[in-house]
C-alpha positions as CSV (number, residue, x, y, z in Angstrom):
1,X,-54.4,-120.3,245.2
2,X,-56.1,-123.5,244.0
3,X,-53.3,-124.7,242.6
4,X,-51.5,-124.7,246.0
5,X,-54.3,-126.8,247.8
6,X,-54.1,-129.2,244.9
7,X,-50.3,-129.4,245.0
8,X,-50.7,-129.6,248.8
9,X,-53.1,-132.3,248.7
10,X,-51.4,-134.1,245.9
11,X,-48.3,-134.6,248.5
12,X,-50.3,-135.5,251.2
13,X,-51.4,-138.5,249.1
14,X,-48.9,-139.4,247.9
15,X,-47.4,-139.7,251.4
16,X,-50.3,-141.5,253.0
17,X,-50.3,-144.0,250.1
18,X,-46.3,-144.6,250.6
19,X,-47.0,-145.1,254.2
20,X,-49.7,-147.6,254.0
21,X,-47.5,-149.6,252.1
22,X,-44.8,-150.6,254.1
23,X,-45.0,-154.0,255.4
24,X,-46.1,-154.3,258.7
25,X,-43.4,-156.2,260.6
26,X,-41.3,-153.7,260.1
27,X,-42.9,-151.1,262.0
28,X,-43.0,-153.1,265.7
29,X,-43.3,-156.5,267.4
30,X,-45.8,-158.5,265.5
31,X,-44.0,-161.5,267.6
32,X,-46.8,-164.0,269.3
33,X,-46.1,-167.8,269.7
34,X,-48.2,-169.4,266.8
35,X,-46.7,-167.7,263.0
36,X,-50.0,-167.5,260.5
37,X,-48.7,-167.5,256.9
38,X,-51.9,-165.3,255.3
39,X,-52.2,-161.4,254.9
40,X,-51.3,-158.7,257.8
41,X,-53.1,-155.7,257.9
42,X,-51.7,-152.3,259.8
43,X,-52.0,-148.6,260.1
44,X,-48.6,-146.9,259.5
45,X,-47.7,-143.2,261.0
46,X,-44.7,-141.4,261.5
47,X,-43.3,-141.3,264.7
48,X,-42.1,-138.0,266.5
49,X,-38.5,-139.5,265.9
50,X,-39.2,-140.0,262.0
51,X,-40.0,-143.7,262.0
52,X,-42.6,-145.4,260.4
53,X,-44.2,-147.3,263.0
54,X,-47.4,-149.4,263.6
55,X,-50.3,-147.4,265.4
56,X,-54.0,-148.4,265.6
57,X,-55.1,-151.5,264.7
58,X,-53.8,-154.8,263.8
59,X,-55.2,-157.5,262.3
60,X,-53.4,-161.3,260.8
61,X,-55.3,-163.8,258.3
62,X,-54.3,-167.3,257.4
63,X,-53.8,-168.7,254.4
64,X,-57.8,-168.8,254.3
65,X,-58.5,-165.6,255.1
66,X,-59.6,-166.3,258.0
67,X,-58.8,-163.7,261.5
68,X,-56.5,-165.4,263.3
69,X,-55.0,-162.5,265.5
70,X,-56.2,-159.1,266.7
71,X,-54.4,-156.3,268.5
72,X,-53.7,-152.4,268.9
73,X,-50.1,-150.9,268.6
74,X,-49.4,-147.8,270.0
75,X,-46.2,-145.9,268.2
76,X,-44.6,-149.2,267.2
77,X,-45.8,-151.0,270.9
78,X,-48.4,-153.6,271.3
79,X,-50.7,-152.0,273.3
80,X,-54.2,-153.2,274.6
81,X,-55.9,-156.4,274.4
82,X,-54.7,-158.7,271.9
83,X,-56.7,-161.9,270.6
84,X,-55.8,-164.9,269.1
85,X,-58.8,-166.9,267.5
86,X,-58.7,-170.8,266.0
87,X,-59.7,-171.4,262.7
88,X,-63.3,-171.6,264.1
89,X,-63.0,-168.3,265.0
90,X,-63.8,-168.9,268.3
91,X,-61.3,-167.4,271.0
92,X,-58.1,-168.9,272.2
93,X,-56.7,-166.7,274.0
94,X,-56.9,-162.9,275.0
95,X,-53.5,-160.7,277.0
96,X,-53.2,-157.4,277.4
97,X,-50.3,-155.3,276.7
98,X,-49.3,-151.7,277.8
99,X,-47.0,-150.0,275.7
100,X,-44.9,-153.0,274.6
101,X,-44.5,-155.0,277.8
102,X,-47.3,-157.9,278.0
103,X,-49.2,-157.7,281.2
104,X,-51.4,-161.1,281.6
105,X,-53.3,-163.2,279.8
106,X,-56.8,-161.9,280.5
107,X,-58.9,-165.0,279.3
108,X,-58.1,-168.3,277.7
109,X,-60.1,-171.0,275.6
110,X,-60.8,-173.9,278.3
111,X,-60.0,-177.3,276.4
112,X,-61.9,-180.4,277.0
113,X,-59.3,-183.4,278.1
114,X,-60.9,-187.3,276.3
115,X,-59.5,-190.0,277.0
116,X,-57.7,-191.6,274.3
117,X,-59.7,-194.6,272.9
């Protein structure tokens, strides 16, 4: 009988660890206007079709590590509020998403126009 649960648990591992591997534009639309060249970090589950698809949250660095972008999929779908931040980290824009299809942009970073010298 223990045997089993360790065999059982061994799999389940084993599959987890497979899933969390794959890379995460390949399990939805990581698409937004401004392309960050640092690490992306995602949750991976199966979907009911047998996909390996983004779900939870989503995060992508620069080259600095820095959080650059922040949003939620929901079975391969951005879903939710999604936020890009400048290398400040202070907020550039915020839009909101349901189930793939963006909705509005629900607040943006006000810039200050100067005059050119």
């Amino acid at each position: 009988m223990r045997y089993g649960i360790l065999i059982v648990l061994s799999l389940i591992l084993i599959h987890c660890s497979s899933v969390a591997k794959k890379p995460c534009d390949r399990g939805g639309d990581i698409s937004w206007p401004i392309q960050y060249k640092g690490d992306r970090h995602c949750r991976k589950v199966l979907s009911p079709e047998g996909y390996h698809v983004n779900h939870g949250d989503y995060s992508q660095f620069d080259q600095e590590g820095r959080l650059r972008l922040k949003g939620e999929f929901k079975y391969g779908l951005k879903h939710g509020y999604w936020t890009q931040y400048d290398e400040k980290g202070v907020l550039e824009v915020r839009k909101y998403f349901e189930d793939g299809e963006f909705k509005k942009v629900v607040e943006k970073k006000k810039r200050v126009w100067k005059p050119h010298d």
